[in-house]
C-alpha positions in Angstrom: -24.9 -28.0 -36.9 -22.6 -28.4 -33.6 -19.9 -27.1 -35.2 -21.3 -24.3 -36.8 -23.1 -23.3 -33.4 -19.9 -24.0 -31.1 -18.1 -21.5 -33.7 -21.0 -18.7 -33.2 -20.4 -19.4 -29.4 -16.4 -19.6 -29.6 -16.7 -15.7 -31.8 -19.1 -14.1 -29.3 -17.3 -15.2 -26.5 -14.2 -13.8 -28.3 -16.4 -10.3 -29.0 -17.3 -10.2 -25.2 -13.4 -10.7 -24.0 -12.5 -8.3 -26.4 -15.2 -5.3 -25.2 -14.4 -5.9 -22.1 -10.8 -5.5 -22.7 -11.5 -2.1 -24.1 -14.2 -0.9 -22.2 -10.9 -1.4 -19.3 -8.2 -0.1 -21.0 -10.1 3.4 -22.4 -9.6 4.5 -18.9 -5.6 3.8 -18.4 -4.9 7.4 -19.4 -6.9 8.6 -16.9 -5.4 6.2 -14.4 -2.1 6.8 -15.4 -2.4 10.7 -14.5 -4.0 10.1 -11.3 -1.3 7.3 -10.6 1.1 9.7 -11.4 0.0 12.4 -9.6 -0.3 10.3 -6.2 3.3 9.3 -6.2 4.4 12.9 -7.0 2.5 14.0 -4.1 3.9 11.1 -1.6 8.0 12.5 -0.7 9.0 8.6 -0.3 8.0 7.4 -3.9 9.7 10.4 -5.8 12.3 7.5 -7.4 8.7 5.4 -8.6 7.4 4.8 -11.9 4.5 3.3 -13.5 2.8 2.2 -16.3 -0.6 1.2 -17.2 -2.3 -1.6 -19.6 -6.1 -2.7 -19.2 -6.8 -1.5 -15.8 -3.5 -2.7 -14.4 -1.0 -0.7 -13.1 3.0 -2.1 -12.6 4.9 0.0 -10.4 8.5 0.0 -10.7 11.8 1.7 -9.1 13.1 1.9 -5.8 12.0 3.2 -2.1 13.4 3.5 1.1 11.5 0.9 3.4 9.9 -1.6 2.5 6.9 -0.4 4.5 7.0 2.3 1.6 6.3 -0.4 -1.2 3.5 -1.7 0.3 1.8 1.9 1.1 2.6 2.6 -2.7 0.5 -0.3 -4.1 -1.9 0.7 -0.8 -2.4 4.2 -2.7 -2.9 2.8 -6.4 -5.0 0.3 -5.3 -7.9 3.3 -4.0 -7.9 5.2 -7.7 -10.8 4.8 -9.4 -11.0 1.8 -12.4 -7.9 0.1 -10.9 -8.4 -3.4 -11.5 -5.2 -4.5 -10.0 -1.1 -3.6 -9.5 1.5 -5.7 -10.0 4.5 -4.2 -7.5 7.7 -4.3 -8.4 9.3 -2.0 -6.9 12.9 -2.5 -5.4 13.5 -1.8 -1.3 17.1 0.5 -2.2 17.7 1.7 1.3 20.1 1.0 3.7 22.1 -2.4 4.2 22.0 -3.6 7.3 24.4 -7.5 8.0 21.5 -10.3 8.4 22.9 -11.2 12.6 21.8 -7.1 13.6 18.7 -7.1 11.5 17.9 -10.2 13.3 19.0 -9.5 16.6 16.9 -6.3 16.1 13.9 -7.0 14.7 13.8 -10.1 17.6 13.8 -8.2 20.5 11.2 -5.6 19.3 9.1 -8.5 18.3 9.2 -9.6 21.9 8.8 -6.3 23.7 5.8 -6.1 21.3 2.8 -7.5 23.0 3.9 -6.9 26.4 1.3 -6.2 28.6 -1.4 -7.8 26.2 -3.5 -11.3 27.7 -2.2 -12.8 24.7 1.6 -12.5 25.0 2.0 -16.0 27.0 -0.4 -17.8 23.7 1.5 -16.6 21.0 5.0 -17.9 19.5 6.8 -15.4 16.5 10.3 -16.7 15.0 12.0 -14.8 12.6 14.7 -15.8 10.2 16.9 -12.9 8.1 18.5 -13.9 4.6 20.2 -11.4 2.4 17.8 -8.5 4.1 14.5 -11.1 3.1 12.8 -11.5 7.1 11.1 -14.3 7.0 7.8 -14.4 10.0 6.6 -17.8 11.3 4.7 -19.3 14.1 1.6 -19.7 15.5 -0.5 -16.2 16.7 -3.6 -16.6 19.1 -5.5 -14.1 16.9 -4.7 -11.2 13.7 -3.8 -8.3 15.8 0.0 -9.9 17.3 1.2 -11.0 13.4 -0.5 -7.7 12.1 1.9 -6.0 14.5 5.0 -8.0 14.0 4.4 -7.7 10.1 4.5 -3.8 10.6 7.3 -3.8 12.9 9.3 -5.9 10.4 8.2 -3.4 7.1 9.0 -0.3 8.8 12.6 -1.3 10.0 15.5 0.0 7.6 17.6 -2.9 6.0 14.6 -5.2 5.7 14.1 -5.8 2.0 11.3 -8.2 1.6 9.1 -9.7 4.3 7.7 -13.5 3.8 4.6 -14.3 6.0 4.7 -17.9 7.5 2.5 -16.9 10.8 -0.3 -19.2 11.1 -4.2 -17.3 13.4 -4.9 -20.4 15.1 -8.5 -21.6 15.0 -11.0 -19.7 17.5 -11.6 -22.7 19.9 -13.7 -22.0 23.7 -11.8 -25.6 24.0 -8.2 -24.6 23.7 -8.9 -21.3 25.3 -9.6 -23.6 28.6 -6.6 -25.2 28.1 -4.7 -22.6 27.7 -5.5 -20.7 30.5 -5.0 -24.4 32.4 -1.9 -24.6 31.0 -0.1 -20.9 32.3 -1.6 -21.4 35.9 -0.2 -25.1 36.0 3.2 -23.6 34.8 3.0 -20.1 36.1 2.0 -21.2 39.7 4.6 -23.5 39.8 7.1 -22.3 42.5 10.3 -23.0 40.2 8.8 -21.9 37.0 6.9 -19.0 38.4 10.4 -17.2 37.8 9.5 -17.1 33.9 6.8 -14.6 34.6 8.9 -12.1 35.6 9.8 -10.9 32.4 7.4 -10.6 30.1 9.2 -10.4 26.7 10.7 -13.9 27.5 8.4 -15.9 28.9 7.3 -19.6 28.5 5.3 -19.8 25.4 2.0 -21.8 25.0 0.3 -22.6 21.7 -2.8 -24.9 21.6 -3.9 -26.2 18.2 -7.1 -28.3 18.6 -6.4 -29.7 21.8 -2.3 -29.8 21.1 -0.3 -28.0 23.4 3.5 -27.0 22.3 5.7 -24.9 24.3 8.3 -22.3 23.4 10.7 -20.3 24.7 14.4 -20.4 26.6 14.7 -21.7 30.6 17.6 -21.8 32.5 18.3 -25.4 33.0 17.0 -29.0 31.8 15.5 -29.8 34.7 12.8 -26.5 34.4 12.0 -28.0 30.8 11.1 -31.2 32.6 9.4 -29.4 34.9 7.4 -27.4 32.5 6.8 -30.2 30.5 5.3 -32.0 33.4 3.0 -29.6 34.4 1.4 -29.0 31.0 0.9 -32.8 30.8 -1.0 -32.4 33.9 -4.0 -30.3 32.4 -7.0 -32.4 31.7 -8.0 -32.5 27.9 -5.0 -32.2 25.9 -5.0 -34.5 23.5 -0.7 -34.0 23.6 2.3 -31.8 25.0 5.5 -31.1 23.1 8.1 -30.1 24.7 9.6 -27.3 22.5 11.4 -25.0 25.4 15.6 -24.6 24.7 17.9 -24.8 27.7 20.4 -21.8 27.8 
């Protein structure tokens, strides 16, 4: 009797899947025109295909930016009965040697929040291999990595982006100790130098109580310095020392 009503179970779950299946693909001919009409519409995705099986769309051939693939899947993704899009689409533009993209896509990165409270609090790296920019770091909140991440996807010769950026935790406790932190450093009358340009200055991150900071000073002795005066603030649990002498 367990067999026989495992079996009756096993076939109507087997029914189900198999309705459900159809009642999703008996729409992929209307997805497939409306697919197909939305990328002949869109001037960048002239050199995109697509195909459709159960609901799921795959796109495939090539674009200029890479900021193009994602808008592509962006696009698809809004038709109605879409279930999902596998995007395989090729970035095909422009080469550009791994040292400029880098150098590049740096500098904008750090002209980037300027101006913005949370410049000082956040700390973006990015890495270039074979036109694949790879993003890490720590950002005090979505909008600074949103922003890099768009900088990145709309710059020619970038061909895939990975995201490594880590939103640190909201926290009223490291918030104190950041703002602790840049007046210890900031006020200081040899360090208050770094303050005077923006896009470069001395970087403070604060993970549950855990201070690191980042960036480039002049000479040894102004990491020591900095380093002292973070280890001054009251309630960090610990300071790293992360700051590169030029």
């Amino acid at each position: 009797m367990k067999r026989q009503g495992f079996a009756v179970t096993l076939a109507l779950l087997v029914l189900l899947s198999m309705t459900a299946m159809a009642a999703t693909g008996r729409y992929d001919q209307q997805i497939q025109q409306a697919v197909s009409q939305k990328i002949h519409d869109t001037k960048q995705l002239q050199s995109v295909s697509s195909s459709v099986e159960d609901g799921i769309v795959t796109l495939t051939g090539t674009v200029g930016l890479y900021q193009d693939k994602l808008d592509a899947a962006k696009k698809v993704k809004k038709l109605a009965n879409v279930s999902g899009v596998r995007n395989d689409i090729v970035v095909a533009g422009e080469t550009v040697p791994d040292s400029q993209l880098q150098k590049k896509l740096t500098k904008q990165v750090a002209f980037d929040r300027v101006g913005y409270f949370d410049n000082t609090f956040n700390y973006l790296a990015l890495d270039v291999k074979d036109g694949v920019v790879t993003i890490s770091g720590d950002a005090l909140w979505d909008p600074p990595k949103d922003s890099a991440l768009a900088i990145v996807a709309r710059t020619p010769g970038v061909k895939d982006v990975v995201n490594d950026v880590k939103v640190l935790p909201v926290s009223g406790f490291d918030d104190s100790i950041r703002v602790q932190t840049a007046r210890a450093i900031y006020r200081d009358s040899v360090l208050g130098k770094y303050a005077t340009d923006p896009a470069h200055p001395i970087r403070i991150v604060v993970d549950n109580g855990h201070v690191t900071l980042y960036g480039t000073v002049e000479n040894t002795m102004d990491k020591t310095i900095a380093g002292l005066r973070a280890s001054s603030v009251p309630g960090a649990f610990s300071v790293e020392n992360k700051l590169v002498v030029d």
